[in-house]
C-alpha positions in Angstrom: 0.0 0.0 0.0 1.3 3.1 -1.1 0.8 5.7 1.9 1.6 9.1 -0.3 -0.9 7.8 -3.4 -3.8 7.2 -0.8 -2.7 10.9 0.9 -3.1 12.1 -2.5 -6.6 10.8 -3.2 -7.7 11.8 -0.1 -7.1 14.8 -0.6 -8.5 14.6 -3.8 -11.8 13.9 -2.6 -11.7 16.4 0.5 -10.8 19.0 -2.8 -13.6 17.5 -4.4 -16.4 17.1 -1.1 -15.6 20.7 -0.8 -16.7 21.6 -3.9 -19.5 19.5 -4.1 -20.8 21.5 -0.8 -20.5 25.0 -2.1 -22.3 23.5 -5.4 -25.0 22.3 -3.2 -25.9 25.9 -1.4 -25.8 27.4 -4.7 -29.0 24.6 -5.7 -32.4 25.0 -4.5 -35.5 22.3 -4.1 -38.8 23.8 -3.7 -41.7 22.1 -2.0 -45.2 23.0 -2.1 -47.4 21.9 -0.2 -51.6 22.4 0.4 -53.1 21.9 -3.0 -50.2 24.7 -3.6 -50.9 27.1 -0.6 -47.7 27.2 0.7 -44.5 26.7 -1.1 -40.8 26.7 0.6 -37.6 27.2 -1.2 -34.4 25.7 0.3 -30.6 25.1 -0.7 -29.1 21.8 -1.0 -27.2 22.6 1.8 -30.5 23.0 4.0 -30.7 26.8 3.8 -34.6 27.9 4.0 -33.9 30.5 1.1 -38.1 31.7 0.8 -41.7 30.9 2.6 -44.7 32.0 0.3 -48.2 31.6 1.2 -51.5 31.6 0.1 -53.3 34.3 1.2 -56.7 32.4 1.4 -55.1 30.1 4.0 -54.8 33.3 5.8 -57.5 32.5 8.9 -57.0 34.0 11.9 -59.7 31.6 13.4 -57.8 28.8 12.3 -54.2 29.6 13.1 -53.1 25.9 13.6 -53.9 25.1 10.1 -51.3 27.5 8.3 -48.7 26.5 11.0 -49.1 22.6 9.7 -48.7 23.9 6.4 -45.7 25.8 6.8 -44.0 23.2 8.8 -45.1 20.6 6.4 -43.8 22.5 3.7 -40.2 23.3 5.3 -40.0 19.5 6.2 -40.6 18.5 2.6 -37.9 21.1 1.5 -35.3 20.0 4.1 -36.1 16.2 3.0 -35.2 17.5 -0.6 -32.3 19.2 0.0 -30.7 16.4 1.9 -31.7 13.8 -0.8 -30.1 16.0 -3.0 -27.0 16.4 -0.9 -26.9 12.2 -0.3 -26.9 11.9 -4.4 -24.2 14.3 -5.1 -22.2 13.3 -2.4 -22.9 9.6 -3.5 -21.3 10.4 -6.7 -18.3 11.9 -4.8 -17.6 8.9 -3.0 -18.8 6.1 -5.1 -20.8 4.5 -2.6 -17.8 3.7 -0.2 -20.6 4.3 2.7 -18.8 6.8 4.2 -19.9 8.0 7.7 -21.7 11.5 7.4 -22.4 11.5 3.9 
């Protein structure tokens, strides 16, 4: 086993995870969620970029319901952004199973 060739590829793919990261807070996932009442933005790397909402599910009577919605939709946007971030990095590490990726 050549100790300075596996240095050298991992730093390679540290090089290469790095980049991959800054790539992924430069991408967005949207998800909407209600019928299309509320809709969240967020980066790959989990960033909640925008919130827009419906005004019609605007009800101060029923408060509870836009708060589901909201947190429903930033769930669904987190859950895309780190399914995004698993692929990429997957690609980056070729399925090795590393810990954290």
């Amino acid at each position: 086993m050549d100790i300075q060739k596996l240095m050298k590829q991992a730093q390679e793919m540290q090089a290469g995870m790095q980049k991959t990261q800054e790539e992924l807070a430069a991408k967005t996932v949207e998800a909407t969620v209600g019928g299309g009442k509320v809709t969240v933005v967020a980066t790959g790397a989990g960033d909640i970029q925008s919130i827009s909402i419906d005004p019609s599910v605007v009800d101060p009577e029923d408060v509870e319901f836009l708060e589901q919605l909201v947190l429903s939709g930033v769930q669904e946007a987190a859950a895309k952004g780190k399914d995004m971030a698993a692929k990429e990095m997957g690609k980056l590490t070729g399925g090795m199973g590393l810990p954290g990726m």
